[in-house]
N, C-alpha and C positions, 0 to 999 in steps of 0.2 A: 283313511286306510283303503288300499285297492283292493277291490272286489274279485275274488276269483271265478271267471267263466264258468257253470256249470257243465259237465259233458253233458248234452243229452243222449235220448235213447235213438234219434236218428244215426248219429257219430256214433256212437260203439256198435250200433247193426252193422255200420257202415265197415268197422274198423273189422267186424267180424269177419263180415265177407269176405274185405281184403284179406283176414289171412287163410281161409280157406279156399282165396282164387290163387292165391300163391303157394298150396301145396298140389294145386294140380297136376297130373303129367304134363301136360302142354306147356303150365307154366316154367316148370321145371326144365322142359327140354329148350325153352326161351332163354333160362337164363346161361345155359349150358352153353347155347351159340352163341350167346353174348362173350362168355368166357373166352371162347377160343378165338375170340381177337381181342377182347381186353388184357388175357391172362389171369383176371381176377374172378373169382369164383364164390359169389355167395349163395349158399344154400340153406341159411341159416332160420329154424325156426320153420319148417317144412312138413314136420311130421315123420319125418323119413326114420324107417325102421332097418333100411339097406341102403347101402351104399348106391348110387346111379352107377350102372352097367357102365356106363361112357365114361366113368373116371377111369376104370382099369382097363381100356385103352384107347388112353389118349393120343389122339395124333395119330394113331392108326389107319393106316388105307381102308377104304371103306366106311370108315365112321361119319365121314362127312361129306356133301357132295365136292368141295373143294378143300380135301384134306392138306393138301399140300399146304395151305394156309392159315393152319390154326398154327397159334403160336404157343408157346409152352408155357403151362400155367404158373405165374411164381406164387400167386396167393389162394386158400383156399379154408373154406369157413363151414364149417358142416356143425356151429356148435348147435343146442338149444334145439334137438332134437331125438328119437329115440333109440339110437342106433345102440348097442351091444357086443358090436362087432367090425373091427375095417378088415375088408379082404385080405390076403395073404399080399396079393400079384398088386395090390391098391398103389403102390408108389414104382414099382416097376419103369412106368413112362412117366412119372412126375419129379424127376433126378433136378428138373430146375426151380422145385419151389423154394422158398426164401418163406414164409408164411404160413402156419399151420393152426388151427380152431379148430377143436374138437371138444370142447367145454360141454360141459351140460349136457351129460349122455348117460349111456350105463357102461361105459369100456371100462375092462376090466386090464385086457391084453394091449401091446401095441403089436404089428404084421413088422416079422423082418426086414420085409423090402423099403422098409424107412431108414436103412440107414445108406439107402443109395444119395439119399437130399443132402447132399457133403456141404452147402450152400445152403442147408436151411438155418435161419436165423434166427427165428423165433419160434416158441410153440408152447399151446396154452392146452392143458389137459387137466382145468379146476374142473368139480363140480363132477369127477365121475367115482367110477367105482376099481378103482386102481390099489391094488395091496401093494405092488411092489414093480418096479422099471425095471426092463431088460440092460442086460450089460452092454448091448450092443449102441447104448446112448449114446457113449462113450466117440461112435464114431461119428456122431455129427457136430465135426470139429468147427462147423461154422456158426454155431449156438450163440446167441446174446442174451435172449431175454427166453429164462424157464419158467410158466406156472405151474403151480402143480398142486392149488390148495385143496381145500375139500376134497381130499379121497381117504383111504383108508392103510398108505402107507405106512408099515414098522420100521421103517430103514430106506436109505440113499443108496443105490451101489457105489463102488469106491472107482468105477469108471467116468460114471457125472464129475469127480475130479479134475480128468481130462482135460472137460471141453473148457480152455484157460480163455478163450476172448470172453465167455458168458459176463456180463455186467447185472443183471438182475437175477435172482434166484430168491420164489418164495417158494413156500410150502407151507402154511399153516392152515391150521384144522384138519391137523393130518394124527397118528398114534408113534411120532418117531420116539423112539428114547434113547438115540444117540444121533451124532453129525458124522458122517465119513472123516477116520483120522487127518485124509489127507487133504481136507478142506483148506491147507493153507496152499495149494496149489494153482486157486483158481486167482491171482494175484489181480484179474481188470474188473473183480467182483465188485462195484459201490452198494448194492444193496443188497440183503440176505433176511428175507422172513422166515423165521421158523417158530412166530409163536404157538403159543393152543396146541402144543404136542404133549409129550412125557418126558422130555431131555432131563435126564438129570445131572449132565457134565456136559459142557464145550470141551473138542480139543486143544490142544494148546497151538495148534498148527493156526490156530484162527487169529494169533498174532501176527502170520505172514500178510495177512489180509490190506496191503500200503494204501491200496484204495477206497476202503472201503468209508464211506460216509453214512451209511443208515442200518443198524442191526437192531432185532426185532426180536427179541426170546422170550416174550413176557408169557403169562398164562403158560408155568413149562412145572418141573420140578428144581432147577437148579438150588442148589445150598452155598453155591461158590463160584466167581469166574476167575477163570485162570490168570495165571499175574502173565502172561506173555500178551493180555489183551490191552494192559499199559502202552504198549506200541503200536496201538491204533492212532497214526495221528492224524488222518484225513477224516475221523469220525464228526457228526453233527448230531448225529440223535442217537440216543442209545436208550431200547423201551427194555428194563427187566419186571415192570411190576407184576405182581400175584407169582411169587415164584415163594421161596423158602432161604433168601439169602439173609445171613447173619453177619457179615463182614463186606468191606468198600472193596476190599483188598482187588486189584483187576481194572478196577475203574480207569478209561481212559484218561492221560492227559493230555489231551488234542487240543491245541490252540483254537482250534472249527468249533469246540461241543459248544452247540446252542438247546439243545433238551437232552436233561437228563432226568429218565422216568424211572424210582425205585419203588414207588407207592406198594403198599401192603404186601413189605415180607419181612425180615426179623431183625433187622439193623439197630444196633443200640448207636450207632455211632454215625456223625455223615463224613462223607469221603473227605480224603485234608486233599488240598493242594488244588482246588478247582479252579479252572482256568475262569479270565476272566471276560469271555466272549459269552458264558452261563446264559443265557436267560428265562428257561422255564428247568426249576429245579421239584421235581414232586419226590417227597419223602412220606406220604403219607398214611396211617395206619403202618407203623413200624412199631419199633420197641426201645426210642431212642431215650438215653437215660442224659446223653449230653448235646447239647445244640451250640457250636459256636459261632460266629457271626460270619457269614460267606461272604465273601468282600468279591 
């Protein structure tokens, strides 16, 4: 059996330093020059309680001795530190990021001038203190990939609808107890977390969903999915356990489903008609009074 390395105490003094030589100004304003010829921008894990003055204007004359030269940021990472707040004017001169981390903070708000990044694509905002998204989400039509878990949201705006390229959107470990109706909107959606909330109904608009191959509602309140979820056919995993469901009724018939997770909610019955591509079926702790043989 292979022995695992011990750390010692020279490597974590060591590891220590490092991160305390990398919340310096100096260092910081190193890595800020690095940025504006890389365009990538890690700040991550800093300490930082504000935002670097040199974000809100980037590119600006005078900011650098060879301004003309910086080039514009498309990535930037500010998560796993103590910020509260992004400036209002923060995105202002940042119209070409593509790339946004702001994880692991205390924000509550997002600053309107985000919805100049028409071109942002991604954007992770787990792990803060977020109740609820601006409507103005809406206009960052070039969205792929939303996180949004661990916060403290009761609800989606119904402009998150909008952004129709999105292919991933989670949200779990969040307080929703509902999905925007018009959740069948976002038709290039493959995956959708939203377990560990309060949903007590899907819409039924979640049948338009053609692409979707991974949905996640488990840990919710549901009692029911809607039968419009039968026309999931690009589905492969479907997680509803720890919920309150009494009936199959809903269950996709996807030629794809390779895990279907109903474990502990109130099913006397298991679903009929399952495809035969199955291979992890959990029904466990249910209330099943007939079991027939799944072929």
């Amino acid at each position: 059996m292979p022995v695992r390395p011990m750390v010692g105490r020279r490597e974590l003094e060591r590891w220590s330093e490092a991160q305390q030589t990398s919340a310096t100004p100096a260092a910081i304003e190193r890595a800020i020059a690095q940025a504006q010829a890389s365009g990538t921008l890690n700040l991550t894990s800093r300490g930082l309680v504000e935002v670097p003055e040199e974000l809100c204007a980037w590119n600006a004359k005078g900011q650098s001795d060879k301004w003309w030269e910086v080039v514009q940021l498309a990535k930037l990472d500010l998560s796993h530190n103590e910020l509260r707040h992004l400036p209002e004017e923060l995105f202002e001169a940042l119209d070409s990021l593509q790339t946004l981390h702001v994880g692991n903070n205390g924000l509550s708000e997002l600053p309107s001038s985000l919805q100049r990044c028409k071109i942002l694509a991604r954007i992770n905002l787990q792990h803060n203190a977020f109740q609820r998204l601006p409507s103005f989400i809406g206009a960052l039509e070039g969205l792929v990939h939303v996180n949004l878990d661990h916060n403290a949201l009761t609800r989606l705006p119904d402009a998150l609808c909008d952004l129709v390229l999105v292919e991933t959107l989670t949200c779990p470990f969040n307080q929703l107890a509902a999905l925007p109706e018009r959740l069948g909107r976002m038709r290039a959606l493959t995956k959708l977390d939203a377990s560990s909330n309060a949903l007590a109904a899907l819409p039924a608009s979640i049948g338009d969903l053609a692409s979707l191959s991974e949905l996640e509602v488990g840990h919710n309140r549901l009692s029911a999915l809607p039968e419009a979820m039968a026309r999931l056919g690009a589905l492969v995993r479907l997680d509803c356990r720890e919920n309150a469901l009494s009936g199959a009724g809903g269950i996709p018939a996807s030629p794809r489903l390779a895990e279907l997770l109903l474990g502990f909610n109130r099913l006397q019955m298991l679903p009929r008609g399952l495809p035969p591509s199955l291979s992890v079926l959990d029904v466990r702790d249910n209330l099943l009074v007939e079991v027939d043989e799944v072929e």
